[in-house]
N, C-alpha and C positions, 0 to 999 in steps of 0.2 A: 495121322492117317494118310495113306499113299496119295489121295485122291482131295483129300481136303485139308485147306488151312486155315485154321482155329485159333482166332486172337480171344482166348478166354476173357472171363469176369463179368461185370452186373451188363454189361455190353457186348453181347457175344456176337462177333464176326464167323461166319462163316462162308469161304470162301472156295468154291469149286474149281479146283487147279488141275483141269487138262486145256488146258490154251489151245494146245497144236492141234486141237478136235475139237474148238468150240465147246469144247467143256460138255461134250455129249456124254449121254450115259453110258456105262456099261454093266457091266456085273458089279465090278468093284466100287465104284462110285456109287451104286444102288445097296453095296452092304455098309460102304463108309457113310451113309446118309443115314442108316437105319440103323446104325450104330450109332452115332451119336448122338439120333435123337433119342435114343431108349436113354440115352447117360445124363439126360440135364436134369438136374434138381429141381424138386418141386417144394424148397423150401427157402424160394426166393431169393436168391444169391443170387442169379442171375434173372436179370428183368429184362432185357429187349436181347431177338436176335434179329442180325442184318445178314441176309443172305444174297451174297452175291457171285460175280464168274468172271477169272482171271482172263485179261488178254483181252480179242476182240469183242468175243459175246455171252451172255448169262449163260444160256445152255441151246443149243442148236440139234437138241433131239435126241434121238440115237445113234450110237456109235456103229459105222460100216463097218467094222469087224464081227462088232457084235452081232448086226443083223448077217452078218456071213453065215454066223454061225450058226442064228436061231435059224435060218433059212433049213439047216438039215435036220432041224430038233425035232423027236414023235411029240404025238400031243401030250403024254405025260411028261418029258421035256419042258413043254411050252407051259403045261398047267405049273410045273414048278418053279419056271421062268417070272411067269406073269405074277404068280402069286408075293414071290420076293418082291418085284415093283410094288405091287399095290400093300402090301406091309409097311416100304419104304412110306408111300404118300400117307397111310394112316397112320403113320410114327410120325410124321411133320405134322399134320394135322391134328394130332393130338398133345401135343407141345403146351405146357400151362401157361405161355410167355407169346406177347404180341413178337410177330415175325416179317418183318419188314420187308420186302423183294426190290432189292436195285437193280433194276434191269435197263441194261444196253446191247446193243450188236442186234442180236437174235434169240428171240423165247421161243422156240417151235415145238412140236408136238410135246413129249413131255418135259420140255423145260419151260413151254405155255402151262400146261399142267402145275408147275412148279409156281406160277408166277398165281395161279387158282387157289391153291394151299395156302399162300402169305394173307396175311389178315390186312397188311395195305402194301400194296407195288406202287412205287415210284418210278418212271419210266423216262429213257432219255426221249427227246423230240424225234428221232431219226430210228429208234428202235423198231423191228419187225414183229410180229405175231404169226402166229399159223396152229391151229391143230389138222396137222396137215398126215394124219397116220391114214385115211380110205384113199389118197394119193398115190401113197404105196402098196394099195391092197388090202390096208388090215386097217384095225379099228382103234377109237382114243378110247380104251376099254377102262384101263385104269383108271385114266385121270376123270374118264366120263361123271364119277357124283359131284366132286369139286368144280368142276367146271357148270353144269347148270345150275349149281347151287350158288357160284359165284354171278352167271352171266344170265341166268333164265333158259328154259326151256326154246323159246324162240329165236335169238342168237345161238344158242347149239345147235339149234337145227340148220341156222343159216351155214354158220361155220364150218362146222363138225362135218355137216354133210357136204358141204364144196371141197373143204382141203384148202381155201383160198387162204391168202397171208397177206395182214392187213397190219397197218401202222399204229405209232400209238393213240393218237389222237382217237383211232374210232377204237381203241381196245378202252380207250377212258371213257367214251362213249355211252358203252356195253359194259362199265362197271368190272373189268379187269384189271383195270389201272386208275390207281387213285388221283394222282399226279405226274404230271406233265411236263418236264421243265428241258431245257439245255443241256447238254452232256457234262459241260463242266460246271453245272448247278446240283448234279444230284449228291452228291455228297452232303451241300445245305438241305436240300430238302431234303433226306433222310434225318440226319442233323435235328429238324425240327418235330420231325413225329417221334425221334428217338428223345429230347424234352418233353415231350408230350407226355407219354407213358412211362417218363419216370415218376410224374406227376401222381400216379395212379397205385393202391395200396395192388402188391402182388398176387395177395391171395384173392382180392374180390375180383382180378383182370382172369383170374384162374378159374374162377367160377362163375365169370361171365360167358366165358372163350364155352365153358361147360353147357352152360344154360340155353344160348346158341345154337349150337349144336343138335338140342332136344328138341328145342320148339321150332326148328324151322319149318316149314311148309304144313305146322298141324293148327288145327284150329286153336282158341285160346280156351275154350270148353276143357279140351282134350289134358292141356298141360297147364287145367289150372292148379291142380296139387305140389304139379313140379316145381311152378315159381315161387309159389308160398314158402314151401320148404327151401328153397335157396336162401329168399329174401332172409327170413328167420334164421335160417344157421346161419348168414354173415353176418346181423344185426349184434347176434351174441359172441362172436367170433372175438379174438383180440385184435386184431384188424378193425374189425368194424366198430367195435367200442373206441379205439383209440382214435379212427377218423371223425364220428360225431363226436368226440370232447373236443379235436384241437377243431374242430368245426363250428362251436359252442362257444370257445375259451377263444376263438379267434386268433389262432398260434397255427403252423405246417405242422402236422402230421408225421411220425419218425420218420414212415418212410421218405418223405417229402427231400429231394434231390437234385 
């Protein structure tokens, strides 16, 4: 893909290669992202992705050409603009495989958004933050459900509504960033959540990542049918038989790696 580099396998690297723009978005970075996440297998072959950004920084927002151009777009223009982004974020966030975010340089408006989507971001010590889009006039519109579902309602309102760009320390704070480490540490600590979730059968992490999803912000009333029904198809699942026997028989588990 033009825009991305893809170290295939049970490890998938994904790598956002426009360096000389901070790896900002544009059009094509927004169909090569939503392209390949439509393409990963959901029959576990591949179990962790690391997504990261070539050069100085993860992703530094959007691209000045781009906004050149949306600057002259009608609103049907824009509604078909917008809409491509926000298909891209709901193809990452829909991904059956934990998503790791290595973030260094600058995460700002939607490559902050990007950092929202990963299920854990590892963050250098010196990294920036911003959802800085009402700065510019306009709104974090897309990335806005990820983002208070990651950070809380009251951090997006601090945030979201300043535009201000804050470090990692307080993005680890506010539960954007998992961890915290040294520039030339984060490779180990990705390293170690990426053992982590090898640890973990593919299809229950798939239908956890699901389950998630349904029951956040609803009462437990609400989605008590839903987690029964999960619990119960994994229990019978081959997965879920094979992890209580080697859990029983006191042996790993196949997948176990």
């Amino acid at each position: 893909m033009e825009t991305l580099l893809i170290e295939p396998g049970p490890v998938t690297t994904v790598t956002l290669n426009r360096p000389q723009v901070r790896n900002a978005f544009n059009e094509t970075l927004i169909a090569d992202l939503t392209a390949w996440a439509g393409s990963v297998p959901a029959d576990g072959s591949v179990r962790v992705v690391v997504l990261r950004g070539a050069g100085a920084s993860f992703c530094a927002g959007a691209d000045l050409q781009w906004m050149s151009k949306m600057a002259g777009y009608t609103r049907d223009e824009n509604v078909a603009d917008a809409t491509a982004a926000a298909t891209m974020f709901l193809a990452l966030d829909n991904l059956p495989v934990p998503v790791i975010g290595r973030v260094h340089g600058a995460a700002l408006g939607g490559g902050a958004g990007l950092a929202a989507v990963c299920d854990v971001v590892v963050s250098a010590d010196d990294a920036v933050f911003g959802f800085t889009e009402v700065v510019l006039g306009i709104l974090p519109a897309m990335i806005s459900p990820y983002v208070v579902r990651k950070i809380g309602v009251s951090a997006a309102r601090e945030w979201c509504l300043s535009g201000a760009r804050f470090k990692a320390p307080q993005a680890f704070a506010m539960g954007l960033v998992h961890e915290v480490v040294a520039g030339d540490r984060l490779d180990l600590a990705v390293d170690r959540y990426v053992q982590q979730f090898m640890k973990a059968a593919p299809s229950a992490i798939a239908a956890t990542k699901a389950l998630l999803r349904d029951v956040a912000g609803r009462v437990p009333a609400e989605v008590l049918g839903r987690t029964v029904d999960a619990i119960a198809t994994q229990r019978v699942s081959p997965e879920g038989q094979e992890g209580m026997r080697a859990f029983l028989e006191k042996r790993p588990p196949a997948w176990h790696q």
